[in-house]
C-alpha positions in Angstrom: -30.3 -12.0 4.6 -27.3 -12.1 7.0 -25.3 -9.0 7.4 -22.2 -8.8 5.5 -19.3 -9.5 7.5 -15.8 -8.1 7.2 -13.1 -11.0 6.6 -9.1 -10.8 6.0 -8.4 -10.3 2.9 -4.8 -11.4 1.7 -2.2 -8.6 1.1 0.0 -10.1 -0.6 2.8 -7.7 -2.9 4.5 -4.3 -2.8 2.1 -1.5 -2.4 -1.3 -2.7 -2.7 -3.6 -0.8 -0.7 -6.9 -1.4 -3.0 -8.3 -4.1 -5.1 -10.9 -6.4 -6.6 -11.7 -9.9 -5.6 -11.3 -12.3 -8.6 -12.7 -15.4 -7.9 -14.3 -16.9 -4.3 -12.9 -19.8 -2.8 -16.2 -20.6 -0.8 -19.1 -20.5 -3.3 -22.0 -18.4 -3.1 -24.3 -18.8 -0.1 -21.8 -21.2 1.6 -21.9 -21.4 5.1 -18.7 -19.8 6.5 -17.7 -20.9 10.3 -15.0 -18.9 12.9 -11.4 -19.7 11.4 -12.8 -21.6 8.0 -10.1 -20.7 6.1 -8.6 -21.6 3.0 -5.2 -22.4 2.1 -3.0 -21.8 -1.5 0.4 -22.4 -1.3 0.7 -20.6 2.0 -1.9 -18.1 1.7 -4.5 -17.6 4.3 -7.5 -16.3 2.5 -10.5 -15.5 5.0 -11.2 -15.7 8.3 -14.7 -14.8 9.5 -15.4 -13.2 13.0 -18.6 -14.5 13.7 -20.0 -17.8 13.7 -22.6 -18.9 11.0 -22.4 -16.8 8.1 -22.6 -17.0 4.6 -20.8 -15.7 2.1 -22.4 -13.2 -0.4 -21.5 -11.6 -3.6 -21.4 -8.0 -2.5 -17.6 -7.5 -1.7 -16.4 -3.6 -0.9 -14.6 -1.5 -3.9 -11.3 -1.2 -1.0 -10.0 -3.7 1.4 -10.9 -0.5 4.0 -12.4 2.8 4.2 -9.8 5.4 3.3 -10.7 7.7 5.9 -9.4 5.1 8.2 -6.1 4.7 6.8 -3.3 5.8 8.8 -1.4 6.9 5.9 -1.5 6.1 2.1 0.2 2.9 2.3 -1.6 1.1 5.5 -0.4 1.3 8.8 -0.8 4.3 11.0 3.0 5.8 12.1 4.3 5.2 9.4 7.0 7.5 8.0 9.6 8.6 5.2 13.6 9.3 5.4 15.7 10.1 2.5 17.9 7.5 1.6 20.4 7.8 -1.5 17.8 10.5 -2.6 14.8 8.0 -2.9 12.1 7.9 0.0 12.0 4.9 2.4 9.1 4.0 4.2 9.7 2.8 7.8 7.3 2.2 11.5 9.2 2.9 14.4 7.9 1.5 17.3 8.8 1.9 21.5 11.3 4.9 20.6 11.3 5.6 24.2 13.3 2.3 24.6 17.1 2.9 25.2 19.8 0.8 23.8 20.7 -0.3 20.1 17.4 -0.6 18.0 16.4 -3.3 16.4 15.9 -2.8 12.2 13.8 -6.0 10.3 14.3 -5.9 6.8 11.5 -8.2 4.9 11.2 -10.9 2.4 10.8 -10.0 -1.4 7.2 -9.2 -2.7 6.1 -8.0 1.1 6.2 -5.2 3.1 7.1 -4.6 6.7 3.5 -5.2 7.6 4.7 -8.9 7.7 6.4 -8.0 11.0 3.2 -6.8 12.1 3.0 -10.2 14.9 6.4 -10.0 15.8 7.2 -6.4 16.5 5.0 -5.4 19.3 6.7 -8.2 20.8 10.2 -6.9 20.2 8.9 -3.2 21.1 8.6 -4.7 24.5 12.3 -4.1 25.6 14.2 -2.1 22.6 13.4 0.5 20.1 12.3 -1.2 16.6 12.1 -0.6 13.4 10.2 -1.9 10.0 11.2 -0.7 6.9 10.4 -1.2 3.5 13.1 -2.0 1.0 13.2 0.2 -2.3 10.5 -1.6 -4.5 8.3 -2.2 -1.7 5.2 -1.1 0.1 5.5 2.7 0.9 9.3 3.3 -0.5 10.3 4.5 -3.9 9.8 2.2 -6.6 13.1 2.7 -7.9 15.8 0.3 -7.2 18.9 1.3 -8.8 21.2 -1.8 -9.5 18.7 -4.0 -6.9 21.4 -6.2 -5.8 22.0 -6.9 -2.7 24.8 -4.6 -2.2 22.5 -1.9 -3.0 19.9 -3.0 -0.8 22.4 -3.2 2.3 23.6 0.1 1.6 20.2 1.5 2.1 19.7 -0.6 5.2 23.1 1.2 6.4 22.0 4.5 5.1 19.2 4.6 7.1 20.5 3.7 10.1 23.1 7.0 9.2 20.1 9.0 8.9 18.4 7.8 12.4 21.8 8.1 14.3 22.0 4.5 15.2 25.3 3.9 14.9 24.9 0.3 15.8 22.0 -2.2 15.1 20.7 -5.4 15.4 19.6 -6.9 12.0 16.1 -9.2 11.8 16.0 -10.2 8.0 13.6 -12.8 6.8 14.7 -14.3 3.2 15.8 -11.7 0.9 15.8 -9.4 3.7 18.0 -11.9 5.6 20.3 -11.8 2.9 20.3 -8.1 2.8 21.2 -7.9 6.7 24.3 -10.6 6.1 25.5 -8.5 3.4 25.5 -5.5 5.3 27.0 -7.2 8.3 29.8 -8.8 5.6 30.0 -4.9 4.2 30.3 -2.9 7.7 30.7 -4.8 10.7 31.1 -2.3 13.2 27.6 -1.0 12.4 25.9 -4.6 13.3 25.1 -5.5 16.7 23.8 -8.8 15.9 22.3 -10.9 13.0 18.8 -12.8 13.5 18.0 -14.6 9.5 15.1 -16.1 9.3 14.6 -18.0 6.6 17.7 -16.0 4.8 18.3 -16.5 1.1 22.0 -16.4 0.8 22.5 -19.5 2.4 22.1 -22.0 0.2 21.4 -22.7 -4.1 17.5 -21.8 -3.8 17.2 -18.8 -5.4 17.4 -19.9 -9.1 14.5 -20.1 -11.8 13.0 -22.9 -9.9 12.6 -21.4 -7.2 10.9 -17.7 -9.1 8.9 -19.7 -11.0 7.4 -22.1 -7.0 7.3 -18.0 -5.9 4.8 -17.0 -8.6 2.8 -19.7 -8.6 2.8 -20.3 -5.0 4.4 -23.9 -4.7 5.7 -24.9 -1.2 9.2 -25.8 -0.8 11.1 -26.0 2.3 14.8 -25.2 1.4 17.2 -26.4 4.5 18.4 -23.2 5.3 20.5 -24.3 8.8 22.6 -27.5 7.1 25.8 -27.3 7.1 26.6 -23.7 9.0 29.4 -23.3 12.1 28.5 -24.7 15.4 29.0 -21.2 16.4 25.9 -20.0 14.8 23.1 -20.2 16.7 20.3 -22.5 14.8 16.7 -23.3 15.1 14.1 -25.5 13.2 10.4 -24.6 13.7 8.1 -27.4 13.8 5.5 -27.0 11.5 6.3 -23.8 10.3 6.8 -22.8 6.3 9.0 -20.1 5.3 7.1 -17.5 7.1 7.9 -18.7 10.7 7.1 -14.9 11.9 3.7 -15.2 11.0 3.0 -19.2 11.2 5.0 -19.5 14.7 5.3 -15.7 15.8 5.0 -16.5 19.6 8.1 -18.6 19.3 10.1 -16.8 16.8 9.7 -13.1 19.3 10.8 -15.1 22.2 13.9 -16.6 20.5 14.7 -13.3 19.2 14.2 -11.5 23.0 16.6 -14.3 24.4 19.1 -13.4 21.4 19.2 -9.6 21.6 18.8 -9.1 25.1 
């Protein structure tokens, strides 16, 4: 018998750290080559390593062994500030870098481990930062009101509580939202505004649009029509609504040429 191999598993939803698989896309004893996939509605399910493997029934209790874990939630450096009296989890990378950093609030139902290709990147030339939005990954499960004027005003808090009194804003769909609202709600605190993908743009966000979310439907809502010339707009080809992870090469050099 082959050797069992470690694949991705997909992490997809607030703060799991641990869980079972369900069902198997590839059946039992299927051979399983170097990036053999599978797709659902976006999802990348498993990527093998090695070449020539088959897939067998005995799957690990935890997606990794805890004594590896950097910290409860996943990713080592990972830490905690006070916000509004409710904990925020953020990684702060290239602190060493001078200048205004640069703060990426995420999409709902993620974490800021879906920055993970994109912030190295970034951590190139400024200071940046990941955080997770109250309800998500490593911060407090309370929300409070949950709107987005509450979820901007933790977005500003924070950055009261790291001394930045300036930032540039990364936000990918609800997180894009959030950074617009903030910028809309203090101005002088935003350097610049990068939305990827932003909810707040357009009519998607409506029962329709839940109900593709759950059940992992693909729609491409045409977030770009109809803004100012002024505004800065690109279209990824081949990308879905996660350009950040689909096209992540691309999206960190557009956002280099932007903030720099």
């Amino acid at each position: 018998m082959n050797p069992i191999v470690a694949v991705t598993m997909p992490k997809f939803g607030l703060a799991m750290t641990e869980g079972k698989v369900a069902s198997l896309a590839k059946g039992e004893g299927t051979p399983v080559a170097v990036g053999d996939g599978t797709d659902r509605g976006g999802r990348r399910s498993f990527s093998p390593r090695q070449r020539n493997r088959r897939l067998h029934r005995k799957v690990p209790g935890q997606f990794c062994n805890p004594a590896r874990r950097g910290s409860r939630h996943g990713r080592a450096g990972t830490a905690h500030r006070e916000i509004a009296g409710r904990p925020i989890r953020y990684l702060e990378t290239a602190t060493a870098n001078e200048g205004r950093p640069v703060v990426l609030p995420h999409s709902f139902g993620i974490d800021l481990n879906s920055w993970l290709f994109v912030q190295p990147a970034l951590s190139e030339h400024h200071r940046v930062i990941g955080l997770d939005l109250p309800g998500h990954g490593g911060s407090a499960k309370h929300v409070g009101a949950g709107d987005l004027a509450s979820l901007a005003a933790t977005v500003l808090g924070f950055l009261q509580a790291i001394d930045a009194p300036k930032a540039h804003l990364v936000g990918h769909s609800l997180g894009g939202a959030v950074a617009l609202r903030a910028a809309l709600g203090s101005p002088s605190h935003v350097a610049s505004l990068s939305l990827i993908c932003p909810a707040g743009l357009g009519r998607e966000i409506d029962d329709d649009f839940t109900r593709d979310f759950i059940t992992a439907a693909r729609r491409k809502p045409r977030h770009a029509e109809d803004l100012p010339p002024t505004v800065r707009t690109h279209v990824l080809s081949g990308a879905g609504h996660m350009p950040h992870l689909e096209k992540a090469s691309e999206v960190s050099r557009l956002l280099l040429e932007f903030v720099d």
